[in-house]
N, C-alpha and C positions, 0 to 999 in steps of 0.2 A: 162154437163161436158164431155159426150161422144163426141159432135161435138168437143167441143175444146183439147180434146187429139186424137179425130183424126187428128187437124191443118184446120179445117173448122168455124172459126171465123162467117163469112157469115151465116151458120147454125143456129150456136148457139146465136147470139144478138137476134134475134126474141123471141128466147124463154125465154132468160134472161129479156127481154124487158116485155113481158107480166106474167110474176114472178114480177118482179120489181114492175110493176104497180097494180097487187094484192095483193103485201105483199108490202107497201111502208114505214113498218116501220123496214123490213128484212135489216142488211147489206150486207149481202151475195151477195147479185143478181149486187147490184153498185160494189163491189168489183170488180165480174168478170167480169162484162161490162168492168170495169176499167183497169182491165189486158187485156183485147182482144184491147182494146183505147192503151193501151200503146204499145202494142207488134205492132201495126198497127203505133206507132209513131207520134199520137194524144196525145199527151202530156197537152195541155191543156184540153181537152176533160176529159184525165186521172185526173187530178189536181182536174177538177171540181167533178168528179164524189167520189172521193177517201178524198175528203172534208166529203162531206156530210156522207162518210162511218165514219169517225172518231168521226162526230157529233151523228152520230147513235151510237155509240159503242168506248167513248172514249178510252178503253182499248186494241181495236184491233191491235197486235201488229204488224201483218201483213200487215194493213190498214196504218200504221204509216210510215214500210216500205216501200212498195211498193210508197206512198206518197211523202216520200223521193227521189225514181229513177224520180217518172215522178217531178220531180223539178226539178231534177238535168237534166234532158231531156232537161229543158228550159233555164238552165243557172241560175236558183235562187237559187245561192248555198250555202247562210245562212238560207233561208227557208230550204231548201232541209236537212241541217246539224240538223238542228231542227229537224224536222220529223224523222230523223235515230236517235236521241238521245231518244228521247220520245219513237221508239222502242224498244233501246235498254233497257230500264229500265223497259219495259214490259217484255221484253225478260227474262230476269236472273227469273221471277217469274213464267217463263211458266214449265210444266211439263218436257217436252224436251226441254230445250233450241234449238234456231237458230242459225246455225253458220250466217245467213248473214246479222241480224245487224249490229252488231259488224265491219263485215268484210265489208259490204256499207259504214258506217261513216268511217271506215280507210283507204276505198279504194280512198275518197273524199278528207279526210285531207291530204292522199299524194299526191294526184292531188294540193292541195293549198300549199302544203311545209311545212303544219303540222305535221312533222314529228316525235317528240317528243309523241304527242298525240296520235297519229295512233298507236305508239308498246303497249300501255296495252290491246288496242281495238282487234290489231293483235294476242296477247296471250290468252283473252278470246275468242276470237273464236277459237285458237286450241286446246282452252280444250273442245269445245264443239265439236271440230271435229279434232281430229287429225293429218285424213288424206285426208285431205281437199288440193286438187292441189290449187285451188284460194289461200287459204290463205298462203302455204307458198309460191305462185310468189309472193304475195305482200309483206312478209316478205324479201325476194330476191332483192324488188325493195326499200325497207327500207334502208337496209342495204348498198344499191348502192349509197344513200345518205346519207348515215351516213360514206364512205368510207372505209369501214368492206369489203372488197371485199370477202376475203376466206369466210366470212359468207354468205354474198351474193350468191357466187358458190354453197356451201353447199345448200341454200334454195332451189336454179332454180333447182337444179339436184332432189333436192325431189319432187319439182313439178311435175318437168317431168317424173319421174320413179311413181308418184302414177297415172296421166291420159297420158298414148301414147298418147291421140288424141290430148293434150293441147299444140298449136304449141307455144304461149307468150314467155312460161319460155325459150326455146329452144334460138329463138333469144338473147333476153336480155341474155341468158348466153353463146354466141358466141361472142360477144362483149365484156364481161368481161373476157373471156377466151383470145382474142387477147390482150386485156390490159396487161393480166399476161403472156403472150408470148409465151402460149400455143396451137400455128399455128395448128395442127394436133383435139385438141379437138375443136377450135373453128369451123372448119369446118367442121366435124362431125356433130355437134350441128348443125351448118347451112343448112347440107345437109339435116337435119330431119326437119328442121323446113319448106322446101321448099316442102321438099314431099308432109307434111300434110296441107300446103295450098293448092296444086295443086288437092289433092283427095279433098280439099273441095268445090274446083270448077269445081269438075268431070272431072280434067285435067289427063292422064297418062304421069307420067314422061319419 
């Protein structure tokens, strides 16, 4: 676990590797094989491994999630919806709930234009996190489709006022902002949102 919060992947499969194969009835060790697989963008790889974690441990709620992204990696997006459902109902019985079940499956269904579905999944995750920047962009981008514009603005600006660094909300409420003819905010908004791509490609403006 130290290699991999150092960001040394490479490191760490070795050891996960020969954990795994001395404890082959542990979910743990496929799990984080299976996150180093997914973060590396082995999505099959991840699928395969984050199977068998579920088979091990059908109640892993993490395992159900994480399961979910590497589908969705692959474009199996009723698989993938599945897997983040199955989390989700693991989740509501965890000690601490997760905000990102909940906030995976609505992030999914408003990618397919499930939109009606997406806002109860978007409400429990802000009770599990309030100030959660993901969830209220994606409440932001709800309401973008749902033509609630002023709610929409409200959302991004909370976004962007709970994480500086999250450039999303900034855009998308540049663009809402010139819709409502508000020339002066939307480029502000734009102005920041270029910043923090630039520092995130170690560009100085």
């Amino acid at each position: 676990m130290a290699y991999v919060a150092l960001q040394h992947p490479d490191w760490a499969r070795p050891e996960l590797d020969k954990l795994a194969a001395a404890e082959p009835g542990n979910p743990l060790f496929p799990y984080w094989l299976a996150r180093i697989d997914y973060d590396g963008r082995h999505y099959t790889d991840a699928v395969e491994k984050l199977q068998h974690v579920v088979a091990l441990d059908p109640r892993s709620m993490r395992g159900w999630d994480n399961l979910g992204l590497a589908l969705e990696g692959l474009g199996r997006l009723d698989e993938a919806a599945e897997a983040y459902r199955k989390a989700v109902a693991l989740n509501v019985a965890e000690a601490v709930p997760s905000v990102w079940p909940p906030l995976n499956l609505a992030t999914l269904l408003l990618r397919l234009d499930r939109t009606p579905e997406a806002l109860p999944l978007l409400n429990e995750a802000l009770k599990y996190d309030p100030n959660s920047a993901q969830v209220h962009y994606r409440l932001g981008l709800l309401h973008e489709k749902t033509s609630d514009l002023p709610a929409a603005i409200n959302e991004l600006r909370e976004s962007a006022a709970l994480d500086a660094s999250y450039a999303d909300p900034l855009y998308v409420l540049s663009r809402l902002l010139y819709k409502q003819g508000d020339t002066a905010g939307a480029d502000a908004a734009m102005q920041k949102f270029k910043k923090l791509k630039a520092a995130a490609r170690g560009i100085t403006p």
